[in-house]
C-alpha positions in Angstrom: 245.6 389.6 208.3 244.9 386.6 210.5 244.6 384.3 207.3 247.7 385.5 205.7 249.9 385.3 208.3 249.1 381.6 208.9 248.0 381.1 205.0 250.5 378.1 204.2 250.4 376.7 207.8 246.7 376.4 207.3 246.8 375.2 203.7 249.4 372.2 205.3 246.3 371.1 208.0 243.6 371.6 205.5 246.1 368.5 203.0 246.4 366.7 206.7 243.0 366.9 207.7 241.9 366.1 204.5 244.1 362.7 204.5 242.7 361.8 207.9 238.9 362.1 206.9 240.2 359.6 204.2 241.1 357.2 207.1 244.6 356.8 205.8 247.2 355.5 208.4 249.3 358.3 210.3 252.7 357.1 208.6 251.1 357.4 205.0 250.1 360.6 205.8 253.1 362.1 207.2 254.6 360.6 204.1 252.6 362.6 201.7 253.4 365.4 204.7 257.1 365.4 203.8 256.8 364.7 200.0 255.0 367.8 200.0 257.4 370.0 202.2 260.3 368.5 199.6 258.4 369.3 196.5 257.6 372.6 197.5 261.1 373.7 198.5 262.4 372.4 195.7 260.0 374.6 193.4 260.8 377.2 195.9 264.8 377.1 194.7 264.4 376.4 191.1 261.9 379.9 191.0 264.2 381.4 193.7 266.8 380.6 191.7 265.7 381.6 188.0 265.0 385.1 189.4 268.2 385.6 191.2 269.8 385.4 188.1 268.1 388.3 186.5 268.3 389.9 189.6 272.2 389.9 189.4 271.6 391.0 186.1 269.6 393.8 187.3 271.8 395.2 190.4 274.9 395.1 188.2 273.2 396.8 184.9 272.6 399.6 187.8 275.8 400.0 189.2 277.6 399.8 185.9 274.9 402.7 184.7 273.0 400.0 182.3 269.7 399.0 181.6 270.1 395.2 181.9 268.0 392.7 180.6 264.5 394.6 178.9 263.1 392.9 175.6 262.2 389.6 176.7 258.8 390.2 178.8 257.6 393.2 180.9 261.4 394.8 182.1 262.9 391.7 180.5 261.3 388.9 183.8 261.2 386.2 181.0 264.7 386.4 180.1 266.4 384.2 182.4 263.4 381.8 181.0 264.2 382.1 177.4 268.0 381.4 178.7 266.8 378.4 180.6 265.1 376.8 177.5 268.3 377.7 175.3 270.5 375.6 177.6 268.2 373.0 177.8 268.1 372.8 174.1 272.1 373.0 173.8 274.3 369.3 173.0 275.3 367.6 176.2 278.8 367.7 175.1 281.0 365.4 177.1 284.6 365.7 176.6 286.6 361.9 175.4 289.2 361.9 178.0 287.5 362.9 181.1 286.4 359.9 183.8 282.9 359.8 182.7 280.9 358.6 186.0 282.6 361.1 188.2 282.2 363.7 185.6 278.2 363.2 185.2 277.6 362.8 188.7 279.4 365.7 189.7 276.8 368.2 188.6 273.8 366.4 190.5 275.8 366.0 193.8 276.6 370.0 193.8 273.0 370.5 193.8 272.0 368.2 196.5 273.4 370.3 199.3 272.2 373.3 198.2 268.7 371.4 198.5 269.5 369.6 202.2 270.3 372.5 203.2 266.9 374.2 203.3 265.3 371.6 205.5 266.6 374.0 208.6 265.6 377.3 207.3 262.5 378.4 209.2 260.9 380.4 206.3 257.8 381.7 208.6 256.3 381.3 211.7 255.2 377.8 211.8 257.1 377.1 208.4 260.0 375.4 209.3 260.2 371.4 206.9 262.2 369.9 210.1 263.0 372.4 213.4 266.4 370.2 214.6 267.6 370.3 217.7 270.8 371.0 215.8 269.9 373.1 213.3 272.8 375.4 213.0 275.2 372.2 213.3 273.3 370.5 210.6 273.7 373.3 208.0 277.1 373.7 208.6 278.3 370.2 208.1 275.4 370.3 204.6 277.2 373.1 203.3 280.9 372.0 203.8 279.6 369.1 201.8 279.3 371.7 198.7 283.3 371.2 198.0 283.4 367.6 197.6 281.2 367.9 193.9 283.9 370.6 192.9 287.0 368.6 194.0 285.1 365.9 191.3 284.5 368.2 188.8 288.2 369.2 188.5 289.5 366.1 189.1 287.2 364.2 186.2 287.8 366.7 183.7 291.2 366.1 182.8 291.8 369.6 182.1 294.8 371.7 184.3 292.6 374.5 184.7 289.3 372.8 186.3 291.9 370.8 188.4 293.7 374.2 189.7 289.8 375.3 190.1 288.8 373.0 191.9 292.2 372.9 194.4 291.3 376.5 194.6 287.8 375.8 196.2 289.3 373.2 198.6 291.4 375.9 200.2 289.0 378.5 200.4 286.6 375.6 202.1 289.2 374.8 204.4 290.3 378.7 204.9 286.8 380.1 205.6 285.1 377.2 207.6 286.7 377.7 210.5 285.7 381.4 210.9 282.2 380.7 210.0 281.4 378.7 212.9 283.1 381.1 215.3 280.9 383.8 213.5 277.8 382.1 214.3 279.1 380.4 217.9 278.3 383.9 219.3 275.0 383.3 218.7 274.7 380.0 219.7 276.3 381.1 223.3 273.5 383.5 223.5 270.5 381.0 223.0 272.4 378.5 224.3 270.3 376.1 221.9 271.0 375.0 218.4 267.6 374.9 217.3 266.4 378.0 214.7 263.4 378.7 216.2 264.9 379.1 219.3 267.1 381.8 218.2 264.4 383.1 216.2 262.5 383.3 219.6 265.3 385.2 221.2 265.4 387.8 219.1 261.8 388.9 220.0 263.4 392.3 222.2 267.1 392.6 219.8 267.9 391.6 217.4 271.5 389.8 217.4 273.3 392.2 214.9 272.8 394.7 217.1 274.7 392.0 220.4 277.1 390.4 217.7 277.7 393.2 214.9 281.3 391.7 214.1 280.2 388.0 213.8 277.6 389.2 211.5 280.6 391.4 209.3 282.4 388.1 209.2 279.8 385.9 208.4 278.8 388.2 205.4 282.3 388.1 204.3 283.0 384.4 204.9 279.5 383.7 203.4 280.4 385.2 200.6 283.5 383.3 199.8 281.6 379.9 200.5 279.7 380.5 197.8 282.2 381.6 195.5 281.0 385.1 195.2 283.5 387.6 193.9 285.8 389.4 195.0 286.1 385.6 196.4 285.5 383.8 193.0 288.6 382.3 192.6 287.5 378.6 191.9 286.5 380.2 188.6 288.5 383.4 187.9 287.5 383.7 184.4 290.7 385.7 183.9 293.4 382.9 184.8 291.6 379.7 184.7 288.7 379.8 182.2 286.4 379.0 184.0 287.6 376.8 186.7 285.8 373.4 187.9 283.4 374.7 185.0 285.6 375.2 182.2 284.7 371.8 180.2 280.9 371.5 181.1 278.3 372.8 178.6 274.5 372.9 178.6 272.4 371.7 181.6 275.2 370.1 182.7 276.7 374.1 182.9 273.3 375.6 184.4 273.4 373.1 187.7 276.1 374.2 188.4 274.9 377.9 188.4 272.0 377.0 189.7 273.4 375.8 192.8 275.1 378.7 193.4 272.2 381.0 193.7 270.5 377.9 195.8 273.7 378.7 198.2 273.7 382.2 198.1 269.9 382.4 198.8 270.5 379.5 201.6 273.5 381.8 203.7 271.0 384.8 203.2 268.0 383.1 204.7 270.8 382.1 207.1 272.2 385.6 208.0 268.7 386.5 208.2 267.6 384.0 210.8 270.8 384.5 213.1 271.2 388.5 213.1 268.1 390.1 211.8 265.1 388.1 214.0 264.1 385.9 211.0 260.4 386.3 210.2 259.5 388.4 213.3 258.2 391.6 212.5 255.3 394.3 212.6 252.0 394.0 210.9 253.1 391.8 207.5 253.0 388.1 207.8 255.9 386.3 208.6 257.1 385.1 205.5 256.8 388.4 204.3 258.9 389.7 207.1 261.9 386.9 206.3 261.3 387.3 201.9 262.0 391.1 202.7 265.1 390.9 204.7 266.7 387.7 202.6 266.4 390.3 199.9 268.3 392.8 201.4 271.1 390.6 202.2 270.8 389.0 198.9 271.5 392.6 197.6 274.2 393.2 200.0 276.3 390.4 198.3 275.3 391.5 195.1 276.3 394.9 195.5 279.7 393.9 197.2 280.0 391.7 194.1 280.0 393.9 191.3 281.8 397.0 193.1 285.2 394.9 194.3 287.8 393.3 192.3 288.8 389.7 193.0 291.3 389.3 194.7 294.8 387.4 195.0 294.8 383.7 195.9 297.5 384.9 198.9 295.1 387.6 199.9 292.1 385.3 200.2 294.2 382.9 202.6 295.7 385.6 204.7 292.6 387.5 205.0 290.8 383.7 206.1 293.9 382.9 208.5 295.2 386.1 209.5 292.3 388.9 209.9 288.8 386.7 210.1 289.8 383.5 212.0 291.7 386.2 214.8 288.8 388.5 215.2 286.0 385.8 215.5 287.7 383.8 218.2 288.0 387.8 220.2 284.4 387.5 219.4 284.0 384.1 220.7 285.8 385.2 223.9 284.3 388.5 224.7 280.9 387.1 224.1 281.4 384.4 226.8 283.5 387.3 229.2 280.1 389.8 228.8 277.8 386.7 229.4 279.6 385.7 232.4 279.9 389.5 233.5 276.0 389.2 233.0 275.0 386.1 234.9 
């Protein structure tokens, strides 16, 4: 058990210690170090990413009483890989009057937070790319970053719906920010560190959903709507707009776009994960098991909230944002730092 629960940490000094025998200087070294970490965690989002999909498919075929996807491969696992290869095959279509730079690029930039944004998730004991001293701070201000690739894809299309799509996501950004931090500020107050594996570390007696259950109800909603999961998917509301930002994107073009969506959603429950639920501290399984197990779960929780409640109302989303979320996690804010004060 030994070797599995250090199995990558091991395989990482075996590729260093190998390098060194090779009397390669330390900075070529850690070079190849952190090529590595990227590599990996990018193959770790595209697969993470490709299975989510029929995942999704999965959960909802379930509660809709269905069977889902079943013909391509063993219980249909090679569907979302014959789907891959269809887009890849599809035309690149690009529209005649949309602002061409701004509208190619936009694609590629929505991805590239999604990817950042791992760097801070610890994924085991010992398999953290870069433990920050400001962790927490450093994937909040990674994921706000997610907007500004909408905002271009509306704006470059030249099309009133992807504009109003991507106005949409601005003000849910700007709406459910703000009670994200407060939802994880509880925690911070409690470790008083920024650094993941320091609150990983301080949930070795409790676990914080059991201290902070109402930040974690908020941060589950809020995550939610930051990454456009219904009943928050308004940017795209199929029904009114189209399909939002996305509506005059095609091919591979399309698929990034999805694809950093399930990079997000997978990213807020690795993060939910880490702050309420002890990360990858657990009993008997290795570490990575231990976090893989409960980012499941959560990644199940959105699903399920998902495809059992209807989107709602642009008005709605902003006064449940400004008037219910933002209220009760400042009360959370303040009677964490009234019981810690009580305490000390």
């Amino acid at each position: 058990m030994e070797v599995l629960q250090n199995l990558f940490v091991n395989i990482a000094q075996f590729l260093r210690n190998g390098m060194t025998d090779m009397n390669l200087s330390q900075v070529t070294i850690e070079t190849v170090m952190d090529l590595s970490a990227g590599i990996t965690v990018l193959g770790v989002i595209c697969l993470v990413a490709l299975y989510l999909v029929y995942a999704e498919r999965k959960v909802s075929a379930f509660i809709q009483m269905r069977l889902g996807p079943n013909r391509v491969g063993p219980r249909g696992l090679l569907q979302t890989v014959a789907d891959s290869l269809k887009l890849v095959s599809k035309e690149d279509i690009i529209p005649e009057r949309v602002d061409k730079i701004v509208y190619i690029l936009a694609p590629i930039f929505t991805f590239i937070p999604a990817v950042l944004a791992y760097a801070v998730i610890p994924f085991g004991k010992g398999m953290i790319p870069v433990d920050l001293n400001i962790g927490i701070f450093y994937f909040i201000a990674v994921g706000a970053l997610g907007t500004i690739p909408l905002i271009m894809a509306g704006w470059s299309s030249n099309n009133k719906y992807s504009l109003l799509g991507a106005m949409r996501s601005l003000a849910q950004m700007l709406s459910y920010e703000v009670p994200l931090v407060f939802s994880i500020l509880g925690v911070v107050m409690i470790t008083s560190s920024l650094r993941m594996s320091d609150i990983i570390n301080a949930q070795s007696g409790v676990w914080f959903i059991v201290l902070q259950p109402l930040a974690f109800i908020i941060y589950v909603i809020v995550s939610a709507a930051e990454t456009n999961r219904a009943p928050f998917d308004l940017p795209e509301g199929e029904s009114e707009l189209i399909a939002g930002y996305m509506t005059e994107y095609s091919g591979m073009r399309w698929a990034i776009f999805f694809l950093a969506e399930y990079a997000h959603l997978f990213a807020a429950a690795a993060m939910a994960t880490t702050l309420f639920l002890g990360g990858w501290r657990g009993p008997i399984l290795p570490s990575y098991i231990w976090f893989t197990i409960k980012t499941a779960i959560m990644i199940y929780i959105f699903m399920w909230v998902r495809w059992t409640f209807p989107r709602i109302r642009i008005d709605q989303l902003l006064s449940l944002g400004w008037k219910i979320l933002l209220p009760l996690s400042l009360a959370n804010v303040l009677g964490t730092g009234v019981i810690l004060y009580l305490v000390n």
